[in-house]
N, C-alpha and C positions, 0 to 999 in steps of 0.2 A: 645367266649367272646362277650359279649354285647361290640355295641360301645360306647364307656367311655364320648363321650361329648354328652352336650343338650346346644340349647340356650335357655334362657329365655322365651324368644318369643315363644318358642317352648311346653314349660310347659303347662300341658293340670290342668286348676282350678278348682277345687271342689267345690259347696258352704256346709259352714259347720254352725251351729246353727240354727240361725229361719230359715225357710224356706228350710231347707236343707232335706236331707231323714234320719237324725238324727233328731227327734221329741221331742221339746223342748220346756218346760211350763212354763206360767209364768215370772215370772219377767229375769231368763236367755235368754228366746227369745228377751229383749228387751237390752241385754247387748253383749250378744256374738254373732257374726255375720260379719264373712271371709269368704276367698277363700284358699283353700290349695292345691296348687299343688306339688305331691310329685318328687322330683327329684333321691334321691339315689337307689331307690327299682328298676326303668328304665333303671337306670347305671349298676345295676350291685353291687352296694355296698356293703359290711358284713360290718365292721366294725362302719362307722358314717350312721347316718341316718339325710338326709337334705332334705329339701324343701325350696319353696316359700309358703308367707305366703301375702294374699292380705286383709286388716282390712280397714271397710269402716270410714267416721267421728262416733266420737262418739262410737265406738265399741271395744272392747277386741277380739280376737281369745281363751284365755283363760281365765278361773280362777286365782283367786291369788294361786300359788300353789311351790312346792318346791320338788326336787328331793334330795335323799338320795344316791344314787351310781352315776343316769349321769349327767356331764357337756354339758351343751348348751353355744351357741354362735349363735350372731342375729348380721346382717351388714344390715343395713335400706339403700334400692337402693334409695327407692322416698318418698316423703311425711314428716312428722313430726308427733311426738308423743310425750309419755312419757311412762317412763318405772319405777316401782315402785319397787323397792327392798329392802327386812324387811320393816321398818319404814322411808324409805328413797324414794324421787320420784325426776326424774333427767329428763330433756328436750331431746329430741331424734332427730336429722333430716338426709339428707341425708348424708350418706358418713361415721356415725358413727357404729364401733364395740363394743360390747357391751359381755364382760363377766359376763358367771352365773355359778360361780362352785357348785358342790353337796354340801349336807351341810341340816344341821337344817332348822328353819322357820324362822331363820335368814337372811336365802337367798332366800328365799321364793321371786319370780318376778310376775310379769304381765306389757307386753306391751299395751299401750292404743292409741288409732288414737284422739288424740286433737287439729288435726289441721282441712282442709277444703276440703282436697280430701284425695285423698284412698292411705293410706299410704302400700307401698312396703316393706318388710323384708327376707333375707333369715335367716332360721333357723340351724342350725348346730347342733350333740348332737352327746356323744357318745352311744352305745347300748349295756350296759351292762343288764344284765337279770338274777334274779330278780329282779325288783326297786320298791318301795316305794317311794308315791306322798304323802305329807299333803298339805293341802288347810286350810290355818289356818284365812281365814274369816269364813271358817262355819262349821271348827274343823271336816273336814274328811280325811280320808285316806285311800289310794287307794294302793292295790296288783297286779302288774300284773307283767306276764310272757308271753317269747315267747316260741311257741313250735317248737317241728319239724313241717316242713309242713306236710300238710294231700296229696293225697293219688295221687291228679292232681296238687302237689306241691304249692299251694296256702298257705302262713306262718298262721299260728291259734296263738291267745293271749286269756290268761286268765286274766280275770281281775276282780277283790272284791273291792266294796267301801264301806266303813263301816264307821258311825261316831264314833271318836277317844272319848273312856274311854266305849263304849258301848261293850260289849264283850260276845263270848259264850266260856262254859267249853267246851272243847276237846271231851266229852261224851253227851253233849246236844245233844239230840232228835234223839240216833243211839239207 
């Protein structure tokens, strides 16, 4: 067994959006733009999947987006934001826990960094599979699964994003 603790400090950061080795056009380079350091895959985890989640001023880590099967859960260690959920947008700072249960585009979130330095969050979720993402600013929606690992046990996801009402027949182009 993996040993079960990490400290913070310890978390090794991603950069993800602009500049990251995810290549990103457009107006999303100028919006989304973190650090992601994963903690539960290190630990050892099956069941939640967590990280740290490091969003500069001004910046999202995500989309406005909404899960259909997992719940997340965000505890902001540093910094201030705001966090938008359905039609609703609520002040964020240290020390606050923040439910997002599965659900319509009702529950649809995005945390945003509105304050003046780099706001800190852990992330929490659970990991159910299949899930189903909508992103109901720009009416898409995303398929993805995890599989078995491949072959040197590294986890493989599939993932479809397709804009919602655009569809093909089951027999298209076989």
């Amino acid at each position: 067994m993996k040993r079960p603790i990490i400290n913070l400090a310890d978390v090794e950061l991603n950069a993800w959006g602009h500049g990251a080795s995810v290549p990103m056009m457009g107006e999303a380079s100028e919006k989304f733009q973190a650090q992601l350091g994963p903690i539960s895959g290190p630990l050892g985890a099956k069941l939640l999947g967590y990280g740290l989640v490091v969003v500069r001023p001004g910046k999202a880590a995500f989309p406005f987006h909404n899960h259909v099967a997992n719940e997340e859960m965000f505890f902001v260690l540093e910094g201030a934001g705001e966090i938008r959920i359905g039609d609703q947008r609520y002040p964020i700072k240290k020390g606050d826990v923040i439910a997002c249960p599965p659900g319509g585009t009702e529950t649809a979130r995005q945390i945003v960094n509105t304050g003046e330095s780099d706001l800190h969050y852990l992330g929490v979720s659970t990991r159910l599979s299949p899930e189903i993402l909508q992103y109901p600013d720009t009416k898409r929606v995303a398929f993805a699964a995890i599989l078995a690992p491949d072959a040197s046990g590294q986890p493989r996801m599939v993932r479809q994003i397709v804009r919602d009402g655009e569809t093909m027949q089951y027999w298209d182009e076989e």
